[in-house]
HTML snippet that shows the backbone in 3Dmol.js (N, CA, C, O; Angstrom):
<script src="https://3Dmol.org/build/3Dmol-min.js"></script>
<div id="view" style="width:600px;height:400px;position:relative"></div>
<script>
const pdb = `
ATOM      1  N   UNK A   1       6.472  15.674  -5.049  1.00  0.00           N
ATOM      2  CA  UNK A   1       6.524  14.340  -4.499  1.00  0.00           C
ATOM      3  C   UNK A   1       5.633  14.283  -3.261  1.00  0.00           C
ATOM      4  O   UNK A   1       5.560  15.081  -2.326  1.00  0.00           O
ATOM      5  N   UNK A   2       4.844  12.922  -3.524  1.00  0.00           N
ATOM      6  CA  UNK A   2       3.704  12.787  -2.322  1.00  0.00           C
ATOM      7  C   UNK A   2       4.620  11.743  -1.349  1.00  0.00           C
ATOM      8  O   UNK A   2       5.436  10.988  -1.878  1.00  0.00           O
ATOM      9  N   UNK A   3       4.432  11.765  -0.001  1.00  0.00           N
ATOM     10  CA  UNK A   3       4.120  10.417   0.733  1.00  0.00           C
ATOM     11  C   UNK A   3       3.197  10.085   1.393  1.00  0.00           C
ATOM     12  O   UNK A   3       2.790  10.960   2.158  1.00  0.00           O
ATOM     13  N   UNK A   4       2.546   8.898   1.417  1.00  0.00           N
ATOM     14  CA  UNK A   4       1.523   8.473   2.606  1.00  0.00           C
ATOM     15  C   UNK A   4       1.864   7.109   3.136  1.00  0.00           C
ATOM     16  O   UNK A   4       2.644   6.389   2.512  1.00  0.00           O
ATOM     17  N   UNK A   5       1.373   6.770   4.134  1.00  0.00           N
ATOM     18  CA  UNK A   5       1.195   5.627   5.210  1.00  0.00           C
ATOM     19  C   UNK A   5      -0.625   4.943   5.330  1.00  0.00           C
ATOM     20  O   UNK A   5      -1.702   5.534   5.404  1.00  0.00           O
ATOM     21  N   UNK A   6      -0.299   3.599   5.306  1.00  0.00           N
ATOM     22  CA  UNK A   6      -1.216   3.103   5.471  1.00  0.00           C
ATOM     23  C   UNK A   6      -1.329   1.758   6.526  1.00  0.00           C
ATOM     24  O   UNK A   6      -0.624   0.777   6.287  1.00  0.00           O
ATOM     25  N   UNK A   7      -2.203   1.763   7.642  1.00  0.00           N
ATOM     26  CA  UNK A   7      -2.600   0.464   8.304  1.00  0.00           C
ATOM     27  C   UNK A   7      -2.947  -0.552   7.808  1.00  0.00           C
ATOM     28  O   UNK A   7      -4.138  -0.518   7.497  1.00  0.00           O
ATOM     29  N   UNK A   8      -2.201  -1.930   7.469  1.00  0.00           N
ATOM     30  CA  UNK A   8      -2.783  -2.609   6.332  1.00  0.00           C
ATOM     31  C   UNK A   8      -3.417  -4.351   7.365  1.00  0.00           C
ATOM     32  O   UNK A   8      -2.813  -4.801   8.338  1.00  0.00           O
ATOM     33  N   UNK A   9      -4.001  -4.632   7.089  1.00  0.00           N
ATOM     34  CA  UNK A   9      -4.308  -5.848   8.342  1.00  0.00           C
ATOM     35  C   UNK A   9      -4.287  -7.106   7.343  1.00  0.00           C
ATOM     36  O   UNK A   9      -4.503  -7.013   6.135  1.00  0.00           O
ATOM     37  N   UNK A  10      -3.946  -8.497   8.143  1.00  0.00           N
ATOM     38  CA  UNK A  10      -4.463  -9.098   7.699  1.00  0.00           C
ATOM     39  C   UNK A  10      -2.790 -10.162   6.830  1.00  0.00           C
ATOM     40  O   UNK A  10      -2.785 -11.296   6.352  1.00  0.00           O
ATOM     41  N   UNK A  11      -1.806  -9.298   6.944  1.00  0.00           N
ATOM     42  CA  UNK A  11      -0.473  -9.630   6.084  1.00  0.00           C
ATOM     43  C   UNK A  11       0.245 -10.465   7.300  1.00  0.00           C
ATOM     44  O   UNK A  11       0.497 -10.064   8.436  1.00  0.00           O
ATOM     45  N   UNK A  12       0.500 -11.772   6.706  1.00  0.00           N
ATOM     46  CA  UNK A  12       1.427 -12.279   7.632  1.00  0.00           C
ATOM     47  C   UNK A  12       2.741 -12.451   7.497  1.00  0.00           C
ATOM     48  O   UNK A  12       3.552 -12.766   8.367  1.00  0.00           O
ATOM     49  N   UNK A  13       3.010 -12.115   5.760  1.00  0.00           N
ATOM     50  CA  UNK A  13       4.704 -13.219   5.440  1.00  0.00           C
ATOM     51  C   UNK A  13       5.089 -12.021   4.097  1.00  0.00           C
ATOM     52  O   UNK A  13       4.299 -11.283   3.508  1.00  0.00           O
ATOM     53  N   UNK A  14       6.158 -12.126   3.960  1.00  0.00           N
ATOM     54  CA  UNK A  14       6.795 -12.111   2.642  1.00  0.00           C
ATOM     55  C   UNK A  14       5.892 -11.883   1.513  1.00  0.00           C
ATOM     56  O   UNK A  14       5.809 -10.827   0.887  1.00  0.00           O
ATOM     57  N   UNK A  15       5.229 -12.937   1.303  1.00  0.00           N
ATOM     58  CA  UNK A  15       3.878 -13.348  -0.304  1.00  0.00           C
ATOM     59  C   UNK A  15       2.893 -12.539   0.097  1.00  0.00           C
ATOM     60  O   UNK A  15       1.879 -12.561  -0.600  1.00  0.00           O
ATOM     61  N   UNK A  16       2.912 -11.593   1.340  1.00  0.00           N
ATOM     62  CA  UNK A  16       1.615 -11.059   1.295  1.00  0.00           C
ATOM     63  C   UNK A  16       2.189  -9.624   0.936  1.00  0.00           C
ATOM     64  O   UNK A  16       1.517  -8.781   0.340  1.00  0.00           O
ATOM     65  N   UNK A  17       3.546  -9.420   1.371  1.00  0.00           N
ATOM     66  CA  UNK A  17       4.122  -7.856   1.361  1.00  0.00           C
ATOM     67  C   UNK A  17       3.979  -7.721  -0.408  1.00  0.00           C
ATOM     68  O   UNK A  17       3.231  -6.861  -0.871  1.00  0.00           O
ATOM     69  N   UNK A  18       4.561  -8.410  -1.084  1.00  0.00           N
ATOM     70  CA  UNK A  18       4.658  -8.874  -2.347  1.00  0.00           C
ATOM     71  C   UNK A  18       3.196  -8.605  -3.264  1.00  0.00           C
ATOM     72  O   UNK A  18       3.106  -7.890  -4.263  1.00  0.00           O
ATOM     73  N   UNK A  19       2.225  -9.305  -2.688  1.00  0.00           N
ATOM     74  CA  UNK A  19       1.193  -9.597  -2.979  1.00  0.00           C
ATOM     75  C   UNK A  19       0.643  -7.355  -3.137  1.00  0.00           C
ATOM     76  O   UNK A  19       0.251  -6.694  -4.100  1.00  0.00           O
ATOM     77  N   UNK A  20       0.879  -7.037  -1.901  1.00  0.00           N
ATOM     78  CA  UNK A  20      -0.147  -6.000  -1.904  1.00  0.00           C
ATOM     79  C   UNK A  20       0.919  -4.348  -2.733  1.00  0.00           C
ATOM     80  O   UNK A  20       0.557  -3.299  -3.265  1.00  0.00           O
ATOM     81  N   UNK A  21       2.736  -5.185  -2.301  1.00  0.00           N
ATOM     82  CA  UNK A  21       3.204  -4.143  -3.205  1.00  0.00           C
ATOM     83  C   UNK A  21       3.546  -4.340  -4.599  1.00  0.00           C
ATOM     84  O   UNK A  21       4.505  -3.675  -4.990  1.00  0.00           O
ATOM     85  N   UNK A  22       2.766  -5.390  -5.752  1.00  0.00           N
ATOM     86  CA  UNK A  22       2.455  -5.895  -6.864  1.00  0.00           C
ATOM     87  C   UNK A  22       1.393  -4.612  -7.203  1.00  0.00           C
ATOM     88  O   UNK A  22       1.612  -3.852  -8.147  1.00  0.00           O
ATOM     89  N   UNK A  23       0.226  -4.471  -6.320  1.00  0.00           N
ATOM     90  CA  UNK A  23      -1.064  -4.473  -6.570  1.00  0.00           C
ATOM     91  C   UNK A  23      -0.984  -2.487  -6.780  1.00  0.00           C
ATOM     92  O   UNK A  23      -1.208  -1.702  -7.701  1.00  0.00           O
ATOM     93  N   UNK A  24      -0.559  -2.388  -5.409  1.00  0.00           N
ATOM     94  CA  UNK A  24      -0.103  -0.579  -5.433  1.00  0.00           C
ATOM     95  C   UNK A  24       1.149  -0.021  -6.284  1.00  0.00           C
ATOM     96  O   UNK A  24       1.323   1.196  -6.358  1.00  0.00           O
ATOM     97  N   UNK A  25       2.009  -0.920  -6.920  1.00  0.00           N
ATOM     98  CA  UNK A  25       2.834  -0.436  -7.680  1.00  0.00           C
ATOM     99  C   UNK A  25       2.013   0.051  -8.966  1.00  0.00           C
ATOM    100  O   UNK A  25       2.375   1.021  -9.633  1.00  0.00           O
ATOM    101  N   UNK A  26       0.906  -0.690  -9.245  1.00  0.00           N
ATOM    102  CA  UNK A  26       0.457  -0.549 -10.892  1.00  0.00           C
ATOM    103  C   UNK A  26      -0.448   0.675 -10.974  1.00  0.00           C
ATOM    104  O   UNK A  26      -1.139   0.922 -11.963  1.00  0.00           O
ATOM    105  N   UNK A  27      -0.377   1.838  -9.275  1.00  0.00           N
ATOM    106  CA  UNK A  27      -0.896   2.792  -9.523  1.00  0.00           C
ATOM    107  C   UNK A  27      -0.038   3.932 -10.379  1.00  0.00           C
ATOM    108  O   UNK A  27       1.178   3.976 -10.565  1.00  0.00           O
ATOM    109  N   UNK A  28      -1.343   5.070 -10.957  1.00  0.00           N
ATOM    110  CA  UNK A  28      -0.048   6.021 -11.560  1.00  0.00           C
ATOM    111  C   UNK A  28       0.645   6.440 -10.661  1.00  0.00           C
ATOM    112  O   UNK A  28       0.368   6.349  -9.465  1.00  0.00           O
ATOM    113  N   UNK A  29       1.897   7.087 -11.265  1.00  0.00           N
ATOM    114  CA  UNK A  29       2.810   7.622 -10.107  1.00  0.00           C
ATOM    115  C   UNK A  29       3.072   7.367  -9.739  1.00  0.00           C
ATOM    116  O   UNK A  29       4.077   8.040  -9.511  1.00  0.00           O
ATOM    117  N   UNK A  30       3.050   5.945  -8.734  1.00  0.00           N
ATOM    118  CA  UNK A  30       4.146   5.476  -7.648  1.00  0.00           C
ATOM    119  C   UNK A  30       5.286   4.851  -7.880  1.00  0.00           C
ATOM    120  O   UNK A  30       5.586   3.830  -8.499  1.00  0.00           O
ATOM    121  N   UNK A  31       6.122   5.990  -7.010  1.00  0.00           N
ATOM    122  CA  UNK A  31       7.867   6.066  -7.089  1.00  0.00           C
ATOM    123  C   UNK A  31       8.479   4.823  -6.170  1.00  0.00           C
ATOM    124  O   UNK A  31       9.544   4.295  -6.490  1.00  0.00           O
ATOM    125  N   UNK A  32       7.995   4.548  -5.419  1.00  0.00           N
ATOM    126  CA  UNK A  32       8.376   3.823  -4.094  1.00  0.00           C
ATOM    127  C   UNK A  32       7.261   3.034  -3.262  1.00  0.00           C
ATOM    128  O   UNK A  32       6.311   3.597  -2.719  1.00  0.00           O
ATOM    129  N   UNK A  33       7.473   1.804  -3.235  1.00  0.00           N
ATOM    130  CA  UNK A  33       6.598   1.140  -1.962  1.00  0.00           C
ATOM    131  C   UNK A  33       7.480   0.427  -1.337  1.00  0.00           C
ATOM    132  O   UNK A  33       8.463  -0.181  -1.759  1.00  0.00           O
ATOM    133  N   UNK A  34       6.804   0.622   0.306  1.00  0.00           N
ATOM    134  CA  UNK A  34       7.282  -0.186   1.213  1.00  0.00           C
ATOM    135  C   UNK A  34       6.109  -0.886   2.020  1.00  0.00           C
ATOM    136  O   UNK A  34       5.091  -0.268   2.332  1.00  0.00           O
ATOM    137  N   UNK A  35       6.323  -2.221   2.334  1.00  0.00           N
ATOM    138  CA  UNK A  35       5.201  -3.179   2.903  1.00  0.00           C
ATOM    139  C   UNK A  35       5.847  -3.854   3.861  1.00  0.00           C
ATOM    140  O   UNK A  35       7.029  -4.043   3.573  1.00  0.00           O
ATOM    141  N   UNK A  36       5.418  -4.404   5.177  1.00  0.00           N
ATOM    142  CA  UNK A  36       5.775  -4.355   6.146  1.00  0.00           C
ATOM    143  C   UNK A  36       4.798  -5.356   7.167  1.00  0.00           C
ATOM    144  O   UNK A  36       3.936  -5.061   7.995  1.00  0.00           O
ATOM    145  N   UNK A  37       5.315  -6.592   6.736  1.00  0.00           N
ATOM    146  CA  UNK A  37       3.677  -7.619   6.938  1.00  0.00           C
ATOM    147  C   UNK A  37       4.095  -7.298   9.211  1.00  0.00           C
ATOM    148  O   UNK A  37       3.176  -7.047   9.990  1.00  0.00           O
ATOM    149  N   UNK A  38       5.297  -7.397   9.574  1.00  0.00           N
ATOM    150  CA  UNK A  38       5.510  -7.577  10.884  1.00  0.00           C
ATOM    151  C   UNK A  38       5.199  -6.182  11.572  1.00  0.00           C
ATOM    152  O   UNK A  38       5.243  -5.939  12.778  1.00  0.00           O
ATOM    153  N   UNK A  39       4.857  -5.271  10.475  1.00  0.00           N
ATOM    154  CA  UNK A  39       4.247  -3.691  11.360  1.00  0.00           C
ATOM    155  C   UNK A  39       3.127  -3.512  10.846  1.00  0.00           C
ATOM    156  O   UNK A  39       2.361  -2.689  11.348  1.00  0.00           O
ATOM    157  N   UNK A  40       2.700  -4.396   9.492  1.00  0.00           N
ATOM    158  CA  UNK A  40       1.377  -4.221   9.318  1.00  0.00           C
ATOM    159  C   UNK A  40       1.340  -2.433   8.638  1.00  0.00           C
ATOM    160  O   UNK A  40       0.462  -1.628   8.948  1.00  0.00           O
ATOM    161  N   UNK A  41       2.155  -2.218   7.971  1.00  0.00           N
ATOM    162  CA  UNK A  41       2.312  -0.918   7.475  1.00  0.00           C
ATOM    163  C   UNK A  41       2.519  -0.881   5.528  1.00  0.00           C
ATOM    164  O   UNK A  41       2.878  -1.904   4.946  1.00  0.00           O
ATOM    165  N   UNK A  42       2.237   0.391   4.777  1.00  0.00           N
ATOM    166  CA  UNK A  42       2.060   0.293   3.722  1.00  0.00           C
ATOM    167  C   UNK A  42       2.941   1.759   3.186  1.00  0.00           C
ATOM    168  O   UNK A  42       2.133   2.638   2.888  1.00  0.00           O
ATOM    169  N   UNK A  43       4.434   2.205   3.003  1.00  0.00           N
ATOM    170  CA  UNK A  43       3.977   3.596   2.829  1.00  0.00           C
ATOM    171  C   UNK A  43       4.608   3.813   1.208  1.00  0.00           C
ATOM    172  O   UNK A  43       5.472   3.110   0.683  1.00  0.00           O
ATOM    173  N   UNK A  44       4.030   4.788   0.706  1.00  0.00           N
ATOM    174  CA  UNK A  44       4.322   5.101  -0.621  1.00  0.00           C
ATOM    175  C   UNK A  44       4.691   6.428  -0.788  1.00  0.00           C
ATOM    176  O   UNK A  44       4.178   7.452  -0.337  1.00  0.00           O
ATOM    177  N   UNK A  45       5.859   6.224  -1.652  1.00  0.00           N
ATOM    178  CA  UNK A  45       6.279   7.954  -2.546  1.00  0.00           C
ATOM    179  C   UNK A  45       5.991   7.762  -4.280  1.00  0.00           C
ATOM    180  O   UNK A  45       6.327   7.002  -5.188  1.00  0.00           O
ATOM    181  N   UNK A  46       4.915   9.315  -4.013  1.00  0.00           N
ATOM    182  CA  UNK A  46       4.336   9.228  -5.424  1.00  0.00           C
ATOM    183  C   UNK A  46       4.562  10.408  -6.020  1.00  0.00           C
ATOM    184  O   UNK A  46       4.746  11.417  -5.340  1.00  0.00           O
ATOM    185  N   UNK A  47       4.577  10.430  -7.281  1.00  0.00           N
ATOM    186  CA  UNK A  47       4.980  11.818  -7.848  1.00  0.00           C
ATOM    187  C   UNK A  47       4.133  13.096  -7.457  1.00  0.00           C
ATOM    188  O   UNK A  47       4.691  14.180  -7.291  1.00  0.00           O
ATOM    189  N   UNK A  48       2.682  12.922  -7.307  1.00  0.00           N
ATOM    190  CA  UNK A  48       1.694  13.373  -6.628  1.00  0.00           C
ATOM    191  C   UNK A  48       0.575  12.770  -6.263  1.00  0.00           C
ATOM    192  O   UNK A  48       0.001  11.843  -6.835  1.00  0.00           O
ATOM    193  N   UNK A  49       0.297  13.300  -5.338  1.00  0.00           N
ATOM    194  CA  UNK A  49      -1.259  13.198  -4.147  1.00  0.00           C
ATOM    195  C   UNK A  49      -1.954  11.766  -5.016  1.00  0.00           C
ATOM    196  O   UNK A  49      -2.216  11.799  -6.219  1.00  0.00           O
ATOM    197  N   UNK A  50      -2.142  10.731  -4.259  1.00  0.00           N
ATOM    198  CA  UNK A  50      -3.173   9.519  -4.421  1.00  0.00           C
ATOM    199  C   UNK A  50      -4.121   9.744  -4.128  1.00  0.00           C
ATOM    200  O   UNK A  50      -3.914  10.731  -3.422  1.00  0.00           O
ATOM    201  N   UNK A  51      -5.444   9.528  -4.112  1.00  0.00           N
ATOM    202  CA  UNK A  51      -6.345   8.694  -3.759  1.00  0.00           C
ATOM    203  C   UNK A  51      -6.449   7.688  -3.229  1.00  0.00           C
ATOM    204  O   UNK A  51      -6.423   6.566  -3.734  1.00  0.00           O
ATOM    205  N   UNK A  52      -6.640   8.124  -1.639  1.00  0.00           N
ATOM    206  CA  UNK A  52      -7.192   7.444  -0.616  1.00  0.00           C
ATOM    207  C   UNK A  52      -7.605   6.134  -1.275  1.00  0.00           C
ATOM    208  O   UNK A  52      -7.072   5.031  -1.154  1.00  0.00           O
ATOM    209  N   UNK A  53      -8.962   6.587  -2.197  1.00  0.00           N
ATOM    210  CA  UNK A  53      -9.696   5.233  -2.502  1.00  0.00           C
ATOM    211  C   UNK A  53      -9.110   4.187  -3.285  1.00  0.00           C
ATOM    212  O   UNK A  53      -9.223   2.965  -3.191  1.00  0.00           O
ATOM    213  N   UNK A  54      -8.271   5.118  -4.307  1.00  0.00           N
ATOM    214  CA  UNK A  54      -7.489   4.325  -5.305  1.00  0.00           C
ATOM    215  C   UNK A  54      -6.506   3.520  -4.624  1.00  0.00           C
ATOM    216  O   UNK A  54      -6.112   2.520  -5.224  1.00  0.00           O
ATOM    217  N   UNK A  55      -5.895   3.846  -3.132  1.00  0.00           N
ATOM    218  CA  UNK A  55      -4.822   2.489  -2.913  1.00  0.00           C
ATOM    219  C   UNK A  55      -5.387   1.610  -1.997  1.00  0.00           C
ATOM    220  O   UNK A  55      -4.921   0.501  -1.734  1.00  0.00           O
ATOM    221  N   UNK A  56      -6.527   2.164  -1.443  1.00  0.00           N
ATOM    222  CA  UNK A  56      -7.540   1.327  -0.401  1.00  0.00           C
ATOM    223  C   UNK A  56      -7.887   0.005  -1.408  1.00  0.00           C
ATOM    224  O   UNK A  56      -7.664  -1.144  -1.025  1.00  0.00           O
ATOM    225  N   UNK A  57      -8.490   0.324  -2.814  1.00  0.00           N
ATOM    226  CA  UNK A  57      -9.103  -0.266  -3.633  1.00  0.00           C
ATOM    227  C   UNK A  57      -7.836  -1.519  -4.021  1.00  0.00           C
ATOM    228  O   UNK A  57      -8.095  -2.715  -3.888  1.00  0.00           O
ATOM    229  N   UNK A  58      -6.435  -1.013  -4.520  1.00  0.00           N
ATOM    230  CA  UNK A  58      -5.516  -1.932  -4.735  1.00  0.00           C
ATOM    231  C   UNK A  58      -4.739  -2.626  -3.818  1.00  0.00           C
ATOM    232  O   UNK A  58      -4.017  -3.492  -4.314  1.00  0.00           O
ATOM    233  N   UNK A  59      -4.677  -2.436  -2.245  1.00  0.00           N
ATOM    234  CA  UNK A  59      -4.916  -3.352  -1.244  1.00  0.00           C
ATOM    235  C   UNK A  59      -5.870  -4.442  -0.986  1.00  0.00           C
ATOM    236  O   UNK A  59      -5.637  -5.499  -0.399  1.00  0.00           O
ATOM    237  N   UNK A  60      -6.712  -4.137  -1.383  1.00  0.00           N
ATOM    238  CA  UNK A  60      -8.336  -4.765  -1.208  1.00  0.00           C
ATOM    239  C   UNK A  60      -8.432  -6.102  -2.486  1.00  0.00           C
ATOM    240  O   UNK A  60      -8.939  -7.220  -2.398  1.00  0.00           O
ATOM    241  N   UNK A  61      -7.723  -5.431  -3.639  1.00  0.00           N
ATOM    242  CA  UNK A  61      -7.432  -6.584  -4.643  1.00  0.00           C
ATOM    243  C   UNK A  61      -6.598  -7.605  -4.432  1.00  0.00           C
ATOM    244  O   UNK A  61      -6.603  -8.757  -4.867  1.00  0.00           O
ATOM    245  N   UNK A  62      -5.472  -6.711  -3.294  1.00  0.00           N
ATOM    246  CA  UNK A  62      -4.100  -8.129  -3.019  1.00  0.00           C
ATOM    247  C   UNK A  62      -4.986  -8.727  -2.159  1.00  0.00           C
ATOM    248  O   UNK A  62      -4.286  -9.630  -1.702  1.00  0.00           O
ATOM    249  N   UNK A  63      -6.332  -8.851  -1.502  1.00  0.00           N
ATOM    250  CA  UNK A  63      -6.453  -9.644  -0.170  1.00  0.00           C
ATOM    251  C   UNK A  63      -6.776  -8.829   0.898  1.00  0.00           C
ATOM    252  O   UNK A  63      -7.792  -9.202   1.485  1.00  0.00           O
ATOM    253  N   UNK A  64      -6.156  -7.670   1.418  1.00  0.00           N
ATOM    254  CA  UNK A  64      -6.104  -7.173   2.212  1.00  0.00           C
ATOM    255  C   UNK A  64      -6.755  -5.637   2.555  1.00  0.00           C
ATOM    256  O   UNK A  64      -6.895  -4.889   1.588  1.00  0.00           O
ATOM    257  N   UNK A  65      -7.193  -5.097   4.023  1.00  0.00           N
ATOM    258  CA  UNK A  65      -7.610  -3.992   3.754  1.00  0.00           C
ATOM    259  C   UNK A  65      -7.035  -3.249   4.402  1.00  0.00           C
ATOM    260  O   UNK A  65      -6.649  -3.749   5.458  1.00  0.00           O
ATOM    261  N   UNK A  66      -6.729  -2.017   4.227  1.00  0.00           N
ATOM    262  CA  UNK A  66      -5.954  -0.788   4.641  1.00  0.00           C
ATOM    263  C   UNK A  66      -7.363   0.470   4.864  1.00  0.00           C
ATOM    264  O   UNK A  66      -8.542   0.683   4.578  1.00  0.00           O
ATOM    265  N   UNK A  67      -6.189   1.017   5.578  1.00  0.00           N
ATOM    266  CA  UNK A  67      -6.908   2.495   6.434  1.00  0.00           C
ATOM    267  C   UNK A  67      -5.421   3.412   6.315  1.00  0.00           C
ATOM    268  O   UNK A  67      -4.307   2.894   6.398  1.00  0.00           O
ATOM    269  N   UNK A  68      -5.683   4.909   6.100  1.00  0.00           N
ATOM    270  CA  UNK A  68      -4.849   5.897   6.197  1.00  0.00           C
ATOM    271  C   UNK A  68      -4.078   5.701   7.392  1.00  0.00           C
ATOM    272  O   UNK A  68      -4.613   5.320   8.433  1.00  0.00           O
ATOM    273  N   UNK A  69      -2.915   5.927   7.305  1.00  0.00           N
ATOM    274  CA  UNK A  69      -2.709   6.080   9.130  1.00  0.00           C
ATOM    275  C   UNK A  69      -2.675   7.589   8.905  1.00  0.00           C
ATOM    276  O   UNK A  69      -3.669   8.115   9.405  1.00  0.00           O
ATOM    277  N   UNK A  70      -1.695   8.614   8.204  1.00  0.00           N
ATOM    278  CA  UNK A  70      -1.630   9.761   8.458  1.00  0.00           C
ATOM    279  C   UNK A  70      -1.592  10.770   6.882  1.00  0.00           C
ATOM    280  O   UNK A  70      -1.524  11.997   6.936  1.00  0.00           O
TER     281      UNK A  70
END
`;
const viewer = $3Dmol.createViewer("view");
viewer.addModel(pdb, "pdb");
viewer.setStyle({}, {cartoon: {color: "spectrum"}});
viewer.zoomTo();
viewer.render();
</script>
C-alpha cells in the first residue's frame, strides 16, 4: 500500500473536491481519496506507487493543477 499528498490549487467548493476525486479515482489502484478544496490538499491510498504524472495529468482533467507535496 502506497500513500501520497498533493498541493492542488484552484478548488473552491464541494463540485470541485468531487470534480478532481471523480477524475483520480479512475486511476489503477486507488484505494482511497481525499480532497480538501479549504486546504487545497489531494491525498491518496493506492495499492502501489503512482505516477506523479499520471495523477498530475487526472487533476489537470478535473480543472485543476496539483504539485507533490511529499
Amino acid at each position: 500500500m502506497a500513500e501520497a499528498e498533493y498541493n492542488v490549487t484552484g478548488m473552491s467548493c464541494g463540485h470541485c473536491e468531487a470534480s478532481v476525486r471523480g477524475e483520480v479515482s479512475k486511476l489503477a489502484g486507488v484505494e482511497d481519496v481525499r480532497v480538501s478544496a479549504a486546504s487545497g490538499t489531494l491525498k491518496i491510498v493506492s495499492a502501489g506507487e503512482l505516477a506523479d504524472e499520471a495523477v498530475i495529468a487526472a487533476v489537470d482533467e478535473a480543472g485543476y493543477t496539483a504539485v507533490r507535496a511529499r
